[in-house]
PDB file of N, CA, C and O in Angstrom:
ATOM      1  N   UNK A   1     290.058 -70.435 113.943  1.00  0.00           N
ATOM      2  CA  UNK A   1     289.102 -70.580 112.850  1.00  0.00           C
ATOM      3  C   UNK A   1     287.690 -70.380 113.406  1.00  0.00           C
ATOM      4  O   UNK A   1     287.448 -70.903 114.494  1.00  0.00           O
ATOM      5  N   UNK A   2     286.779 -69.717 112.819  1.00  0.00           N
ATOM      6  CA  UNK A   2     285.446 -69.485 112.839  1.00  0.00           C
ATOM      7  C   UNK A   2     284.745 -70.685 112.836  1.00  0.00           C
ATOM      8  O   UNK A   2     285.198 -71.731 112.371  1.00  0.00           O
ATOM      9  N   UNK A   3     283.743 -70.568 113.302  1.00  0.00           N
ATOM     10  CA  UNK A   3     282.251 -71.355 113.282  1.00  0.00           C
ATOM     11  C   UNK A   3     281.835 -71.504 111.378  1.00  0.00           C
ATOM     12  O   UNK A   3     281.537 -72.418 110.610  1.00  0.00           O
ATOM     13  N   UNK A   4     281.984 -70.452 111.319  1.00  0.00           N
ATOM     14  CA  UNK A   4     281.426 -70.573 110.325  1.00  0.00           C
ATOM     15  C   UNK A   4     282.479 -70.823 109.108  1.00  0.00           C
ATOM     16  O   UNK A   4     282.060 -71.640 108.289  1.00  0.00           O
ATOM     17  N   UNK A   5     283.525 -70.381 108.882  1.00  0.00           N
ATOM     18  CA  UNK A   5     284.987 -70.983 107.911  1.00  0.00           C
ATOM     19  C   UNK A   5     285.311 -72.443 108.044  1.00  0.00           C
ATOM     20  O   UNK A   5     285.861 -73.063 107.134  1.00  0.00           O
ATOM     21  N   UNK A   6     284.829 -73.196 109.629  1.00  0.00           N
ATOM     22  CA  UNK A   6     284.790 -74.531 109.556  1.00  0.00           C
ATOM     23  C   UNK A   6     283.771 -75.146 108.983  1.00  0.00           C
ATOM     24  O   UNK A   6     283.894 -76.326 108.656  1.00  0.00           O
ATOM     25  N   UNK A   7     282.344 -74.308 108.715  1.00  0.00           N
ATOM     26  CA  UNK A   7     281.252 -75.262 108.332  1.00  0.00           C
ATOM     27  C   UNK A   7     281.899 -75.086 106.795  1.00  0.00           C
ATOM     28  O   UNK A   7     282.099 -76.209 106.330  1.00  0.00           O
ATOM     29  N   UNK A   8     282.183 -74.308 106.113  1.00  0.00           N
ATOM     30  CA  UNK A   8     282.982 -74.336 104.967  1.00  0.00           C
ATOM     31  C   UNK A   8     283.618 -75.242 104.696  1.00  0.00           C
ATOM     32  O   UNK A   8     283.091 -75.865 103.774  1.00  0.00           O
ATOM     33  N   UNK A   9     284.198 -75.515 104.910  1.00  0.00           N
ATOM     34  CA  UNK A   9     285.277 -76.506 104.448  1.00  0.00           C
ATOM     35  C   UNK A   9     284.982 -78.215 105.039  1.00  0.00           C
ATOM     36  O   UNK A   9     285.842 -79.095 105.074  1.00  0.00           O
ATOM     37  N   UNK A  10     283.769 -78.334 105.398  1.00  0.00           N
ATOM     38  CA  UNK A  10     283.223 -79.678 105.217  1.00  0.00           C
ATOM     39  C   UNK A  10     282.630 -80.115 104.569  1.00  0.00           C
ATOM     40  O   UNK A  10     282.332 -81.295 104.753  1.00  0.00           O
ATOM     41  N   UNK A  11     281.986 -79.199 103.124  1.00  0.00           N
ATOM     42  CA  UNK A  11     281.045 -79.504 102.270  1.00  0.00           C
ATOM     43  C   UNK A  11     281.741 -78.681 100.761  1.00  0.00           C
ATOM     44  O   UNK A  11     282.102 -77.519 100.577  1.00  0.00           O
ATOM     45  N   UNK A  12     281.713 -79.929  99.832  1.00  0.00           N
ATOM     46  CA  UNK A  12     282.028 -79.385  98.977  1.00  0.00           C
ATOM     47  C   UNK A  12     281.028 -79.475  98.040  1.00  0.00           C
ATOM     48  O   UNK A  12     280.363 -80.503  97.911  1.00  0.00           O
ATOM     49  N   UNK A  13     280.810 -78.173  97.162  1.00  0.00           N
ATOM     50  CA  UNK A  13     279.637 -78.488  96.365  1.00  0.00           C
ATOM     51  C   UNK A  13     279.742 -79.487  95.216  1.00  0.00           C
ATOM     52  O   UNK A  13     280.913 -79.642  94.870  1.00  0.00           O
ATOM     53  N   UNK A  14     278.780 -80.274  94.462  1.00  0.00           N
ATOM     54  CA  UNK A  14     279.021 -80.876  93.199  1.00  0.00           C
ATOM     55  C   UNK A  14     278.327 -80.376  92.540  1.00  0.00           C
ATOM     56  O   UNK A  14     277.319 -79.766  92.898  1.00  0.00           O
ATOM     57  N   UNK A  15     278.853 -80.580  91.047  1.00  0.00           N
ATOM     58  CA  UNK A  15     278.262 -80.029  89.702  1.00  0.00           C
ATOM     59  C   UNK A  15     277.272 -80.713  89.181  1.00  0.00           C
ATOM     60  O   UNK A  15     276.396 -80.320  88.411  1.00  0.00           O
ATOM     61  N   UNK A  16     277.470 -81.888  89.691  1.00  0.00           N
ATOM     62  CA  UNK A  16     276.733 -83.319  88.839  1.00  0.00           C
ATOM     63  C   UNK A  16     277.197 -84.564  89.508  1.00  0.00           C
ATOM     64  O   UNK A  16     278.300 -84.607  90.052  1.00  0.00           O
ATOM     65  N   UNK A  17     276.231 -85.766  89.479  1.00  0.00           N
ATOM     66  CA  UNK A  17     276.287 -86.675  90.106  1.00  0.00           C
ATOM     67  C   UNK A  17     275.749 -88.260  89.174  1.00  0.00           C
ATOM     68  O   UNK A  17     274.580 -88.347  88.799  1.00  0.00           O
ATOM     69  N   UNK A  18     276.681 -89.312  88.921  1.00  0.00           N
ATOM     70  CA  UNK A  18     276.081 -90.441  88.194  1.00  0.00           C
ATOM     71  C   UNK A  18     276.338 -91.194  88.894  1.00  0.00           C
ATOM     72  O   UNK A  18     277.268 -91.318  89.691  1.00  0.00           O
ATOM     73  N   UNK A  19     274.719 -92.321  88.403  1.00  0.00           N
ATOM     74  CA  UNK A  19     274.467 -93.049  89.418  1.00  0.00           C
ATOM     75  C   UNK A  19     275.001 -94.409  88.566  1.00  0.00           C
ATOM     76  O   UNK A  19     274.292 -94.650  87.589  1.00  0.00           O
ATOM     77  N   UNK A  20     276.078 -95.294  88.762  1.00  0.00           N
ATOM     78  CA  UNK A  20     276.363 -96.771  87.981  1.00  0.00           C
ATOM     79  C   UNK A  20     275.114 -97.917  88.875  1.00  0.00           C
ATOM     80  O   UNK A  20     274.709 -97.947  90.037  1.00  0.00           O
ATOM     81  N   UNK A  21     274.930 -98.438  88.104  1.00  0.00           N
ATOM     82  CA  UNK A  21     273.717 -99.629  88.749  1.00  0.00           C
ATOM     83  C   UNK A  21     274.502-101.255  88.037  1.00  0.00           C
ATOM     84  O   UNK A  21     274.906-101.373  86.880  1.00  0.00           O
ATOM     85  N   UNK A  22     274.535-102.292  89.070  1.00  0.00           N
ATOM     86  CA  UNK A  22     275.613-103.313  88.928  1.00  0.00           C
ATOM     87  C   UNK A  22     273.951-103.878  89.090  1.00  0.00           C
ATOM     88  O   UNK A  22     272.900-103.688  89.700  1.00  0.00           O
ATOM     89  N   UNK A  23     274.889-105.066  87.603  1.00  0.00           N
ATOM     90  CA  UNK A  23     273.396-106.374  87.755  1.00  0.00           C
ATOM     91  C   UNK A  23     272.731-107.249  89.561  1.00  0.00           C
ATOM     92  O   UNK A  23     271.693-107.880  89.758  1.00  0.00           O
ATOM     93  N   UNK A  24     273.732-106.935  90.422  1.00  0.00           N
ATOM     94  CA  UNK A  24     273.831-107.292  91.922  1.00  0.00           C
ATOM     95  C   UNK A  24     272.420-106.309  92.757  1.00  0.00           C
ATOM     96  O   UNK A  24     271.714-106.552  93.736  1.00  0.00           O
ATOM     97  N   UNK A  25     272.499-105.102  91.751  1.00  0.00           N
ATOM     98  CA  UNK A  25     271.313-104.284  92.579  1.00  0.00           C
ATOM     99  C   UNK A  25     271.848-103.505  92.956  1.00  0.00           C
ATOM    100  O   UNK A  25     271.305-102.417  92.766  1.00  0.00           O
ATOM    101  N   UNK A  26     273.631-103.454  93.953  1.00  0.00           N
ATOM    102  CA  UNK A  26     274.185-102.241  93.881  1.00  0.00           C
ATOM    103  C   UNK A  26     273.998-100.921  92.855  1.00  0.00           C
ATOM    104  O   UNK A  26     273.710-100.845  91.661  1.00  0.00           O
ATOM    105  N   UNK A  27     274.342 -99.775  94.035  1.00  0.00           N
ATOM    106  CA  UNK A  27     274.805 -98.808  93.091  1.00  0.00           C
ATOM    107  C   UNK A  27     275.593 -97.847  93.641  1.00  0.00           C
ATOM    108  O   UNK A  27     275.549 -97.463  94.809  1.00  0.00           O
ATOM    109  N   UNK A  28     276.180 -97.536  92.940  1.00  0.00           N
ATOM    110  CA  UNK A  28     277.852 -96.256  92.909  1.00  0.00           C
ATOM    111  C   UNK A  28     277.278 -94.987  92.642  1.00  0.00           C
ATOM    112  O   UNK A  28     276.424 -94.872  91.763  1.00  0.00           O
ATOM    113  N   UNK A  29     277.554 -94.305  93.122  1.00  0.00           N
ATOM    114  CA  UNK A  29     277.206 -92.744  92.753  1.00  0.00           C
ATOM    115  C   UNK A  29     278.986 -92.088  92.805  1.00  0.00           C
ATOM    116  O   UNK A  29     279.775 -91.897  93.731  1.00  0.00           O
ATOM    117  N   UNK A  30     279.051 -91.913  91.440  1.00  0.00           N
ATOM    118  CA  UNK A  30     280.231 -90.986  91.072  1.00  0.00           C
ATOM    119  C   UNK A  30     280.277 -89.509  91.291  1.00  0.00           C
ATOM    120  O   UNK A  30     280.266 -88.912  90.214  1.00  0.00           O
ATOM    121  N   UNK A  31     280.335 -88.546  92.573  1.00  0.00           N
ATOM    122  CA  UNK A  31     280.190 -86.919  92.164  1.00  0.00           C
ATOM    123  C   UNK A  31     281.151 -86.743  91.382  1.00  0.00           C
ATOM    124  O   UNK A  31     282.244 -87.294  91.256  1.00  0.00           O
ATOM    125  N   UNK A  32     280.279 -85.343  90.507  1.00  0.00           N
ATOM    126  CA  UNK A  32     281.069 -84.561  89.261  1.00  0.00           C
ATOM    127  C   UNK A  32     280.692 -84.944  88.179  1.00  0.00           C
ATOM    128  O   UNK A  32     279.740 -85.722  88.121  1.00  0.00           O
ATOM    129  N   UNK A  33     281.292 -84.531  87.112  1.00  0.00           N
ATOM    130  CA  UNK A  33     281.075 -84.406  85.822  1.00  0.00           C
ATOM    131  C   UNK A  33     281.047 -84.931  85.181  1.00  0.00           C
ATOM    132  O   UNK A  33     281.760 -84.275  84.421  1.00  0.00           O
ATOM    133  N   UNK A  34     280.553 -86.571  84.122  1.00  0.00           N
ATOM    134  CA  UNK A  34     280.720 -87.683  83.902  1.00  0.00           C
ATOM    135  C   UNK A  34     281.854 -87.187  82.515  1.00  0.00           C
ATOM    136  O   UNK A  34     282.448 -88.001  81.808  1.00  0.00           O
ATOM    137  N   UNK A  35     281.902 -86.365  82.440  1.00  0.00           N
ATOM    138  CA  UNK A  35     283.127 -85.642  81.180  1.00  0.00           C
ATOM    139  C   UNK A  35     284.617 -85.937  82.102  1.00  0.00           C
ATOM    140  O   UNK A  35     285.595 -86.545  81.667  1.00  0.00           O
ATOM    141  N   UNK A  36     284.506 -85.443  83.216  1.00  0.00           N
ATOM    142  CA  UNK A  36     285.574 -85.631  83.949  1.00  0.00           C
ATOM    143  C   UNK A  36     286.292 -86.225  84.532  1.00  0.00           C
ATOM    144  O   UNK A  36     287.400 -85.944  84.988  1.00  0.00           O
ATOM    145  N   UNK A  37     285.413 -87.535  84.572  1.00  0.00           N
ATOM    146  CA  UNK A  37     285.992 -88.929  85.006  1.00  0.00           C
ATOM    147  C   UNK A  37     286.406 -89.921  83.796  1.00  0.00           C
ATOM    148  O   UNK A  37     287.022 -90.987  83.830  1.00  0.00           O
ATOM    149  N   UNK A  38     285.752 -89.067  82.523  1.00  0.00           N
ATOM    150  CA  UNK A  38     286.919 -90.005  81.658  1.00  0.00           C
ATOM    151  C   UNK A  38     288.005 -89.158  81.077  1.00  0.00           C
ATOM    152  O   UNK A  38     288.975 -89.687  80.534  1.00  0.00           O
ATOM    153  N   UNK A  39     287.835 -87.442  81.200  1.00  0.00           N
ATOM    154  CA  UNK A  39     289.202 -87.411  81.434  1.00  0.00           C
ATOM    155  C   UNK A  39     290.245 -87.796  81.911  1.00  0.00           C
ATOM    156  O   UNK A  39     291.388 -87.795  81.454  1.00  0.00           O
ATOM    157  N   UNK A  40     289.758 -88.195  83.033  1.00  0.00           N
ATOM    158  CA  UNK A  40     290.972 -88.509  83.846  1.00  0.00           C
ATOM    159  C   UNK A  40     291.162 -90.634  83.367  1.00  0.00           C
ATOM    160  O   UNK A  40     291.620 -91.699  83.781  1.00  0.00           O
ATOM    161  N   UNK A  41     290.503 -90.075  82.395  1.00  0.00           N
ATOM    162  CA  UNK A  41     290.418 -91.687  82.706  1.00  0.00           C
ATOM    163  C   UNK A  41     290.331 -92.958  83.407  1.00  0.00           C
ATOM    164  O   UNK A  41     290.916 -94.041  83.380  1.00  0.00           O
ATOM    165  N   UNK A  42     289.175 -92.299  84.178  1.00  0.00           N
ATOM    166  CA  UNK A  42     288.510 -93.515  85.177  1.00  0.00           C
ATOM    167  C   UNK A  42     287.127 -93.461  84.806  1.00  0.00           C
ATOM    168  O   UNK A  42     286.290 -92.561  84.878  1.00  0.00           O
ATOM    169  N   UNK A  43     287.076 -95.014  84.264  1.00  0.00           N
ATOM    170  CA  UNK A  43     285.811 -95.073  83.634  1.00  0.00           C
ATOM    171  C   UNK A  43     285.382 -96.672  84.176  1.00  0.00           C
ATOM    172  O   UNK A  43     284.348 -97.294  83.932  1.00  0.00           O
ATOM    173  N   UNK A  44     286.451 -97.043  84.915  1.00  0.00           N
ATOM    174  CA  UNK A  44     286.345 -98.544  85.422  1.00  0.00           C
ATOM    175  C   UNK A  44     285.984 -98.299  86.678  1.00  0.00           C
ATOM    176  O   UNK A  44     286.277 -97.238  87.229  1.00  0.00           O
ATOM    177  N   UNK A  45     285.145 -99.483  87.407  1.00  0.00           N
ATOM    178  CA  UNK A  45     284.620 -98.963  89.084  1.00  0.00           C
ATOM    179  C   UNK A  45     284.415-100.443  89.088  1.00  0.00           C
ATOM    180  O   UNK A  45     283.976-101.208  88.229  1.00  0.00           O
ATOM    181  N   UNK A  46     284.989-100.680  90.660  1.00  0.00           N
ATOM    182  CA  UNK A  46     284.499-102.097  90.858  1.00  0.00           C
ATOM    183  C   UNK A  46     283.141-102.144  92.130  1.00  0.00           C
ATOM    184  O   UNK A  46     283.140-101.674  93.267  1.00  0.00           O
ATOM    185  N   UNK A  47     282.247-102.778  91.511  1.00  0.00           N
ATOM    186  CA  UNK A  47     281.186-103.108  92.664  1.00  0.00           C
ATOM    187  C   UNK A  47     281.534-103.417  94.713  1.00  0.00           C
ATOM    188  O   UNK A  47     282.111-104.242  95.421  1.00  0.00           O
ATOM    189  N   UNK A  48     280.933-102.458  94.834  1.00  0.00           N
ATOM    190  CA  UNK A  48     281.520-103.314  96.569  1.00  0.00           C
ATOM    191  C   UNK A  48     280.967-104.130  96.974  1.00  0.00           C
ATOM    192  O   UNK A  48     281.537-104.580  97.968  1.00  0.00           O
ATOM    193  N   UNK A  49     279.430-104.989  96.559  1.00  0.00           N
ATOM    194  CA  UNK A  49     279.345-106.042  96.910  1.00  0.00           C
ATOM    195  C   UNK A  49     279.300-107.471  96.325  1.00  0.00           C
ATOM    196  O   UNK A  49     278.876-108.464  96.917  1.00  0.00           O
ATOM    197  N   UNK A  50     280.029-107.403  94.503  1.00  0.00           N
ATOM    198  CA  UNK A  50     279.739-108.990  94.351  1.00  0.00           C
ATOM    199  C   UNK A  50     281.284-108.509  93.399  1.00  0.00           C
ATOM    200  O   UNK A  50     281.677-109.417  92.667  1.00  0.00           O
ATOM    201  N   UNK A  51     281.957-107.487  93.370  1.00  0.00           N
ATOM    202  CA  UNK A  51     282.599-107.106  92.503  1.00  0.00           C
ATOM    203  C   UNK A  51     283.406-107.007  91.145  1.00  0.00           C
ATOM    204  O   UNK A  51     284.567-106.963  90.736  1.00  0.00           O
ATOM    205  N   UNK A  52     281.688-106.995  90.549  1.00  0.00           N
ATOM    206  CA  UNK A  52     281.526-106.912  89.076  1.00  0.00           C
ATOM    207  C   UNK A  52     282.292-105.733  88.791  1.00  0.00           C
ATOM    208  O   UNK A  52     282.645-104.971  89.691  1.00  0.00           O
ATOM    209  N   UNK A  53     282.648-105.491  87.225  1.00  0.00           N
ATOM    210  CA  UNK A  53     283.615-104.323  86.641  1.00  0.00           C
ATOM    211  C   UNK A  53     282.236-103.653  86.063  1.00  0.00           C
ATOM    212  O   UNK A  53     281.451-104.160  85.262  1.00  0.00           O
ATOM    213  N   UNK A  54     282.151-102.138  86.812  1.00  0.00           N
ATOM    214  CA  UNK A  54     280.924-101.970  86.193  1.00  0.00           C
ATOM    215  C   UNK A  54     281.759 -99.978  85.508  1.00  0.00           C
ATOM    216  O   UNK A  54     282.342 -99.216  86.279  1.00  0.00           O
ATOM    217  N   UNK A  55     281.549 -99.716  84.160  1.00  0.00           N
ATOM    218  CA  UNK A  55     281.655 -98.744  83.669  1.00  0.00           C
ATOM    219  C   UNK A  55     280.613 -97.423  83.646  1.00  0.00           C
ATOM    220  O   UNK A  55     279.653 -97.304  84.407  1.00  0.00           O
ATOM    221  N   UNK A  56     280.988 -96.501  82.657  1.00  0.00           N
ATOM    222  CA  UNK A  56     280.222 -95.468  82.681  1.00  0.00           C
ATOM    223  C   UNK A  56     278.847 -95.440  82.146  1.00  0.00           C
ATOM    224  O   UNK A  56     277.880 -94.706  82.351  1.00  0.00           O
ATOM    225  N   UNK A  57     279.091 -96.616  81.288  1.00  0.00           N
ATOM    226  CA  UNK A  57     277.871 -97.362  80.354  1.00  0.00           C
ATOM    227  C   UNK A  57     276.932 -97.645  80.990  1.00  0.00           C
ATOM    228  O   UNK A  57     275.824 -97.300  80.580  1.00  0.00           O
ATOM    229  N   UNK A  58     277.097 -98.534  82.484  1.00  0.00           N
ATOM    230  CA  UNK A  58     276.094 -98.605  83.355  1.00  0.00           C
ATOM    231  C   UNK A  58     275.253 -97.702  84.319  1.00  0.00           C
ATOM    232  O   UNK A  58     274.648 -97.834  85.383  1.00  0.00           O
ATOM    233  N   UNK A  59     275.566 -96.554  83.258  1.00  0.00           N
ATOM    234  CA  UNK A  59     274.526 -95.158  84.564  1.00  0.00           C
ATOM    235  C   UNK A  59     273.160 -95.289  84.214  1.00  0.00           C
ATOM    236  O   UNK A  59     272.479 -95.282  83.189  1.00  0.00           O
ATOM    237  N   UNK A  60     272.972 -95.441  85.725  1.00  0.00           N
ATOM    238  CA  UNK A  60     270.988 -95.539  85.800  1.00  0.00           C
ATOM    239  C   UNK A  60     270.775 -94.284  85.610  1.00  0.00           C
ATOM    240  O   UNK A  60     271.285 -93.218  85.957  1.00  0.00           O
ATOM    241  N   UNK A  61     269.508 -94.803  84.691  1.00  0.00           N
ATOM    242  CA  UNK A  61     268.666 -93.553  84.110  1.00  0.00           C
ATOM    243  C   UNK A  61     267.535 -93.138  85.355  1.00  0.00           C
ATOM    244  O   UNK A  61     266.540 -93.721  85.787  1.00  0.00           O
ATOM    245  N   UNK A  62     268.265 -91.710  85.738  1.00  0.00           N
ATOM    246  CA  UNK A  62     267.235 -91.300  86.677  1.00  0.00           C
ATOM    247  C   UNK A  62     266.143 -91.239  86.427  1.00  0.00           C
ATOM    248  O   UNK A  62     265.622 -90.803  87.454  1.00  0.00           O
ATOM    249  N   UNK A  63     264.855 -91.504  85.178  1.00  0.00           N
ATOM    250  CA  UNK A  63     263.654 -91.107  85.026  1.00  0.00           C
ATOM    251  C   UNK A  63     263.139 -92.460  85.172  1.00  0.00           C
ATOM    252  O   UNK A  63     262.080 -92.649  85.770  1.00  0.00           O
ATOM    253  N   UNK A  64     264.098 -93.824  84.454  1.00  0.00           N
ATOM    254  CA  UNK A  64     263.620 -94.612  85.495  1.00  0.00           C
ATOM    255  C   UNK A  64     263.282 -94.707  87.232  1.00  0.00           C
ATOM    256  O   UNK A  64     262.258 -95.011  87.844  1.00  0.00           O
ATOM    257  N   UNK A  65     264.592 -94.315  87.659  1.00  0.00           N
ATOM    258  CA  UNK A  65     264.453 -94.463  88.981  1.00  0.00           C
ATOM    259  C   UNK A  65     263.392 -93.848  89.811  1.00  0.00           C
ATOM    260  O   UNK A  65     262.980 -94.415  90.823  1.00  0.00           O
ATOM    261  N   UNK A  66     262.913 -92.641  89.389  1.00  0.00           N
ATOM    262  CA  UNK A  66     261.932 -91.995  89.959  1.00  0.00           C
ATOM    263  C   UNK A  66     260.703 -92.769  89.656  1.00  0.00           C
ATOM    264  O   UNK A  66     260.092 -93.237  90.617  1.00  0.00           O
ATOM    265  N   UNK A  67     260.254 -92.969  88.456  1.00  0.00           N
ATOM    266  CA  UNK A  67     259.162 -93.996  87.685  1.00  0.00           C
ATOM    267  C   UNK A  67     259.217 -95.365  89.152  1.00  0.00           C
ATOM    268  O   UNK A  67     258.401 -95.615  90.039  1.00  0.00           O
ATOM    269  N   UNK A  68     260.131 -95.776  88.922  1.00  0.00           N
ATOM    270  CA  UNK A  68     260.332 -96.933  90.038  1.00  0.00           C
ATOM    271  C   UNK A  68     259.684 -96.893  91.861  1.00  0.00           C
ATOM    272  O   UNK A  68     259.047 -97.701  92.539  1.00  0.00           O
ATOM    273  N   UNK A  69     260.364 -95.242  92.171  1.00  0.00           N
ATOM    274  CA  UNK A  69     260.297 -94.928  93.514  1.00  0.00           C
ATOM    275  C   UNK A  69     258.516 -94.388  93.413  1.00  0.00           C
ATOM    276  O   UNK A  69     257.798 -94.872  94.288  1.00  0.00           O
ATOM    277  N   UNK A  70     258.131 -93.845  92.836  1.00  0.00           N
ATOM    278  CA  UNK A  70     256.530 -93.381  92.776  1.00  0.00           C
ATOM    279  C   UNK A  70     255.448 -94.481  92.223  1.00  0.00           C
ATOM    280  O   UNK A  70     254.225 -94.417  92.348  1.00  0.00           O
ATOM    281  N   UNK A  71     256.367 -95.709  91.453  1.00  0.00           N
ATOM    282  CA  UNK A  71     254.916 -96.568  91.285  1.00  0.00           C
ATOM    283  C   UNK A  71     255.157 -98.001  92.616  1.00  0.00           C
ATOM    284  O   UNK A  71     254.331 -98.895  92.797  1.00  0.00           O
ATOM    285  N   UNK A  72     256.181 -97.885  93.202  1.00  0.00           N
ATOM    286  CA  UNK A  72     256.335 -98.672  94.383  1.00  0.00           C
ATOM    287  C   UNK A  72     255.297 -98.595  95.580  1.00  0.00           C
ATOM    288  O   UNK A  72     255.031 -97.604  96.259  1.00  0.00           O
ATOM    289  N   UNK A  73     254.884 -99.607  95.657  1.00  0.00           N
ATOM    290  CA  UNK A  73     253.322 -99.865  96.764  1.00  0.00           C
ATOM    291  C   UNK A  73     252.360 -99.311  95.803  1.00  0.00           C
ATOM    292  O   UNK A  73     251.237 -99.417  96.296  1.00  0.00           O
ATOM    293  N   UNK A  74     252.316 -98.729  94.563  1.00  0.00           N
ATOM    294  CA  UNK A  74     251.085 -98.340  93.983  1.00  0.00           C
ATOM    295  C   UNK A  74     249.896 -99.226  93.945  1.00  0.00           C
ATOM    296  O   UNK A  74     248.770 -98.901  94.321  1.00  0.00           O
ATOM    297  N   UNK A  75     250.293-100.528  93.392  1.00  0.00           N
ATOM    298  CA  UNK A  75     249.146-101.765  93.133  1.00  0.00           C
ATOM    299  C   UNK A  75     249.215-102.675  94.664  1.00  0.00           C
ATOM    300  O   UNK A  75     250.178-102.928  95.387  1.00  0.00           O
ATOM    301  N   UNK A  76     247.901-102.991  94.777  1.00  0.00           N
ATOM    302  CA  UNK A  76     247.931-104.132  95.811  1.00  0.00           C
ATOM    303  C   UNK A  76     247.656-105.291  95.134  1.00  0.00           C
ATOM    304  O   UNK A  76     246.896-105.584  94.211  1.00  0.00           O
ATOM    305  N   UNK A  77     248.562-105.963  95.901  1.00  0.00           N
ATOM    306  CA  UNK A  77     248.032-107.861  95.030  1.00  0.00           C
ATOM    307  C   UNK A  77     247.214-108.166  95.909  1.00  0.00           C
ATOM    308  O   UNK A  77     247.158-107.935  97.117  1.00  0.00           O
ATOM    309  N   UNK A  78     246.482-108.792  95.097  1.00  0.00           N
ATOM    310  CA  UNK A  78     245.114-109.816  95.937  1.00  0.00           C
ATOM    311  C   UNK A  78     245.535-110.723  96.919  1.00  0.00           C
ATOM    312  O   UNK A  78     245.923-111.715  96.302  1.00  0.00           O
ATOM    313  N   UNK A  79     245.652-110.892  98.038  1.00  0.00           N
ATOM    314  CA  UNK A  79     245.927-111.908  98.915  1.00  0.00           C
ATOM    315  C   UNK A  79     247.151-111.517  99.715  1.00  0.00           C
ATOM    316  O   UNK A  79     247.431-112.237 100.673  1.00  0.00           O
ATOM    317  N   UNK A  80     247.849-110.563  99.471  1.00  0.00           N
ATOM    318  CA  UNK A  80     249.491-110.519  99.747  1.00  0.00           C
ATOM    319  C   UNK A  80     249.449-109.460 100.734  1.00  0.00           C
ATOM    320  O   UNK A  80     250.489-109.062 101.257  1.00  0.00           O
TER     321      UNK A  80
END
């Protein structure tokens, strides 16, 4: 096998990626198609660290998350 037929076959591309967010602060990132995981009917995921039943219902909204990551350290508190 090639150099390069092996770098192949260690990376598979994804189509799409959801992120579940557990009241714990965890979060799950499902790759693929959120159509496709309830085809198959897996729509249940258990948390790995307090292991809450967290569904498809719980996908963080990426425009939060970015909102979150860019206003983080924005303000300084007085004294802190």
């Amino acid at each position: 096998m090639r150099d390069g037929e092996e770098e192949q076959e260690r990376f598979v591309e994804c189509s799409e990626r959801t992120v579940l967010e557990c009241g714990c602060g965890e979060r799950l990132t499902l790759l693929g198609l959120k159509e496709d995981w309830q085809l198959e009917e897996r729509t249940d995921f258990g948390c790995k660290e307090c292991g809450q039943n967290l569904t498809l219902v719980d996908q963080l909204d990426e425009d939060v998350l970015s909102f979150r990551s860019l206003m983080r350290g924005a303000f300084k508190i007085p004294g802190g």
